[in-house]
Each structure stands twice: as C-alpha cells, then as structure tokens.
N, C-alpha and C positions, 0 to 999 in steps of 0.2 A: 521164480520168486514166489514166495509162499507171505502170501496179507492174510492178515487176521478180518476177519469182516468188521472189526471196527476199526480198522486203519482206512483215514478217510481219503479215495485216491483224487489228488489233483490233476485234471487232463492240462488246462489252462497252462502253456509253459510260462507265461507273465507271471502268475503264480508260482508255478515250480521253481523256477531259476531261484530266488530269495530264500526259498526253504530250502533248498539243498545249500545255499553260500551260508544258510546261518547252522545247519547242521555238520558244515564242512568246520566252520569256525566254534562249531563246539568239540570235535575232536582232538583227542591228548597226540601231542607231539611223535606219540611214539605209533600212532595210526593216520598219521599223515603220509607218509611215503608209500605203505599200500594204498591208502584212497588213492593217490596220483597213480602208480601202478595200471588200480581196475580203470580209472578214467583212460588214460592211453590202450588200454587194451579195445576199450568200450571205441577208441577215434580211429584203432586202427584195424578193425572192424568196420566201421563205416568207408575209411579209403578204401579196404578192399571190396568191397560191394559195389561202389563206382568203381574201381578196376576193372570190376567181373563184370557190371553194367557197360561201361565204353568196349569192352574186350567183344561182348556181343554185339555191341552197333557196329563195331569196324568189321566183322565176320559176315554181320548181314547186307552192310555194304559191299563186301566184296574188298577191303582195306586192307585183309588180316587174310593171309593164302599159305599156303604150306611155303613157296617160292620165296614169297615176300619176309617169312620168318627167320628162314636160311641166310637168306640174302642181307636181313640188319644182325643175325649173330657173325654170320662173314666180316660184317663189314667192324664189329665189335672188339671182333676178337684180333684180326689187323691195328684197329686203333690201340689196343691193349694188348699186349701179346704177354700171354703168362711164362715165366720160368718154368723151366722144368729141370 
C-alpha cells in the first residue's frame, strides 16, 4: 500500500472502524461489490492463517501424522463416494 506522508495513519481500530464504515458509505453503488469482494478476500486470508496456525499445532502435537491423514480421507471418501 503506497501512503502519501500526509495521509494521517490511524492505529486506534475504535478509530478506524468509523472511518472506514463512513468511507465505505461514501462509495457509488457501482464500487460496492468490489469493496465487499477485497473485504472477503482480506477474511479469507485471515481463516487461512489459523488454518495454517491450528494445522502447525496439531503437527507439533503429534495430531496431524501421515497415518492419521490417510485414515480421515479413507474415511471421507467412504462417507462420500464420487462417481465415476
């Protein structure tokens, strides 16, 4: 992201929240759907970083084994069996 040094940045998100809902409510209709677009891309970016974050905890625990991988797609692909 490229700021101009007199864009003045808000860290405070009790601040930021309001200025981003009144800049969201000054946009034309017609850049509505991309905003919502970057915002889900922005959430779903954060689900996969705890994905990636729990995926490591259960690896260090010992949760997550090659064995144990096999064994819920076995078990997966029984409950759902694809066509062929």
């Amino acid at each position: 992201m490229n700021l101009s040094p007199t864009t003045p940045q808000v860290i405070d998100p009790k601040e930021l929240r309001p200025l981003l809902h009144a800049e969201l409510d000054k946009l034309s209709d017609d850049y509505l759907a991309p905003a919502r677009q970057l915002i889900l891309e922005i959430q779903m970016q954060q689900v996969l970083e705890e994905l990636d974050d729990a995926a490591d905890q259960a690896r260090a625990a010992g949760r997550m084994t090659p064995e144990r991988i096999a064994k819920a797609i076995a078990d997966h692909r029984a409950a759902h069996p694809y066509r062929r």
